[in-house]
KESE-459807 format. One record per residue (C-alpha): chain; residue number from 1; residue in one letter; x, y, z. Coordinates in nm, 3 decimals. Each point is the difference from the previous one (the first is absolute). Example, Ala and Ser with C-alpha at 12.3 -4.5 7.8 and 13.67 -1.06 7.14 Angstrom:
<atoms>
A_1_A_1.230_-0.450_0.780;
A_2_S_0.137_0.344_-0.066;
</atoms>
This chain:
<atoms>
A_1_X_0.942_2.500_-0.537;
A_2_X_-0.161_-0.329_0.140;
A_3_X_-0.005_-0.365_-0.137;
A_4_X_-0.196_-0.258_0.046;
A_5_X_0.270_-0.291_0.109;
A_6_X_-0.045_-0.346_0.105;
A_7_X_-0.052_-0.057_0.364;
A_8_X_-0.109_-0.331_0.092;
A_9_X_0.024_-0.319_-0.180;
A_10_X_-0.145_-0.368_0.077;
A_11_X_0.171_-0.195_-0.302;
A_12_X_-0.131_-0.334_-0.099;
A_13_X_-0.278_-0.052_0.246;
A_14_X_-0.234_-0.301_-0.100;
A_15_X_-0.398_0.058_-0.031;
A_16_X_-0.176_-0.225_0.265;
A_17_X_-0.342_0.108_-0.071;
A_18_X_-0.219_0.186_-0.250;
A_19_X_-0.286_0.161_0.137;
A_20_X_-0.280_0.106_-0.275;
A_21_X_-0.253_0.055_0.224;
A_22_X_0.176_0.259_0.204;
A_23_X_0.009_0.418_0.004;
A_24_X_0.336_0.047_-0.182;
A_25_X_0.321_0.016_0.155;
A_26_X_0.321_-0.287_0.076;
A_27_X_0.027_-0.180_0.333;
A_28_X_0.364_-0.052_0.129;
A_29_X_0.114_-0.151_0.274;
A_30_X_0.094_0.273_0.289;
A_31_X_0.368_-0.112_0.006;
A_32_X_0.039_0.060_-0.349;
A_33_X_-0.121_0.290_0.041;
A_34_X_0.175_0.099_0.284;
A_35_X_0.323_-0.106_-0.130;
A_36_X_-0.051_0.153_-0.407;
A_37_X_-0.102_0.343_0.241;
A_38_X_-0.365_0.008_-0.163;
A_39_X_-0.322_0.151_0.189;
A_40_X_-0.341_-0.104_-0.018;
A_41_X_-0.223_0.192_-0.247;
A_42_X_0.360_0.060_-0.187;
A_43_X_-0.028_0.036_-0.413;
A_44_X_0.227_-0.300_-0.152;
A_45_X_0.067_-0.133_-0.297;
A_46_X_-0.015_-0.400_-0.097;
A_47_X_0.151_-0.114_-0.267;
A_48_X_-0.028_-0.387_-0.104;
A_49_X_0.327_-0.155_-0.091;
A_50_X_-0.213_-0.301_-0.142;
A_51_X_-0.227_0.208_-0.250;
A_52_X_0.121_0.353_-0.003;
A_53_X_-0.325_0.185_0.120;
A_54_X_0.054_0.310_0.222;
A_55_X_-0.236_0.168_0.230;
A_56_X_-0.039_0.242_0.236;
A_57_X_-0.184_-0.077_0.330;
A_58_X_0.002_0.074_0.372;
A_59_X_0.175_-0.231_0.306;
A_60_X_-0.204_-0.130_0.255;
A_61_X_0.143_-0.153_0.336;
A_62_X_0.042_-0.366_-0.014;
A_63_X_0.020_-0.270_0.263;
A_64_X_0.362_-0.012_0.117;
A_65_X_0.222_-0.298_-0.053;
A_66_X_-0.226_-0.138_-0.266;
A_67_X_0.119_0.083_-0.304;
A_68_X_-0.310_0.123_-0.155;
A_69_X_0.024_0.231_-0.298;
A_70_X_-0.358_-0.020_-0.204;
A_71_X_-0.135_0.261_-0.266;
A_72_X_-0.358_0.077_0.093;
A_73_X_-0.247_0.131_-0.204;
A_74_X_0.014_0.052_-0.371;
A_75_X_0.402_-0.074_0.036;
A_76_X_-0.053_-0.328_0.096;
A_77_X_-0.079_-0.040_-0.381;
A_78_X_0.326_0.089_-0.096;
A_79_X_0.207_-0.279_0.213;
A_80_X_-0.063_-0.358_0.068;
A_81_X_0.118_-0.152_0.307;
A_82_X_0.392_-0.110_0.021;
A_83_X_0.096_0.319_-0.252;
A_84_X_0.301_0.142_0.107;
A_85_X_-0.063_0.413_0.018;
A_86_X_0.237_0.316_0.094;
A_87_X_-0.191_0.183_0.232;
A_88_X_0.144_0.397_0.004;
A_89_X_-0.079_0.345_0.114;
A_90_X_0.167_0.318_-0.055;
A_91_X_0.044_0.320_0.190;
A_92_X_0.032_0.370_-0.134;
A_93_X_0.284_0.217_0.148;
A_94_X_0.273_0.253_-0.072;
A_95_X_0.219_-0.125_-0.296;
A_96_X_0.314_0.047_0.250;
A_97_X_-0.160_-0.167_0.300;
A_98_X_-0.049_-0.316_-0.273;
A_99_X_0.330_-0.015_-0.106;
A_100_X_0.065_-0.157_0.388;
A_101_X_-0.352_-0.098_0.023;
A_102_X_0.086_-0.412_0.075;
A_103_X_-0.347_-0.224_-0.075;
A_104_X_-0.165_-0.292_0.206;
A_105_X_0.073_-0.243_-0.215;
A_106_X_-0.087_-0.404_0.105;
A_107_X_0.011_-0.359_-0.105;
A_108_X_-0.231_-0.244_0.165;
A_109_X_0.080_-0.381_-0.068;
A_110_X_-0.222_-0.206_-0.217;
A_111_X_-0.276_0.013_0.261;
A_112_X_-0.007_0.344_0.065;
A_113_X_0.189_0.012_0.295;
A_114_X_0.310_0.212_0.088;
A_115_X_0.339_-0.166_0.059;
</atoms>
């Protein structure tokens, strides 16, 4: 049997741009991204601590060291800038292999960055 199980978290980000205007997808800074184990073009889901909206979208590479996170595309209706968001993806394997399966899981500081 396979699950789908939690593998990489970036919890309580902050939104530093919305991006209407945009083909869809979030922007996050390549640290975070490095450091929460997320690839570009990888499905996520955001979820906005300030309103309670969910989506599904796609990562794209970031600057690094900026702190960037920004919703492009229709998302960027569904945040405003300085929302907080959880920013998660999840990965599909054995249900043994998940029961030691240990996720990517980060905290950036109030500007995005990593401690």
């Amino acid at each position: 049997m396979r699950i789908e199980v939690l593998k990489s978290k970036i919890h309580r980000a902050k939104i530093t741009q919305a991006e209407l205007h945009y083909v869809g997808s979030i922007t996050i800074d390549e640290a975070l991204m490095e450091a929460a184990n997320f690839i570009e073009g990888e499905k996520v889901t955001v979820v906005n601590v300030n309103n309670g909206e969910r989506l599904e979208t796609y990562v794209i590479k970031g600057a690094r060291n900026t702190g960037t996170v920004c919703l492009n595309g229709p998302a960027a209706r569904k945040a405003q800038v300085g929302d907080i968001v959880i920013i998660i993806s999840y990965a599909s394997m054995d249900f043994e292999e998940a029961k030691q399966f240990k996720p990517w899981i980060i905290f950036p500081d109030p500007d995005n960055k990593l401690n």
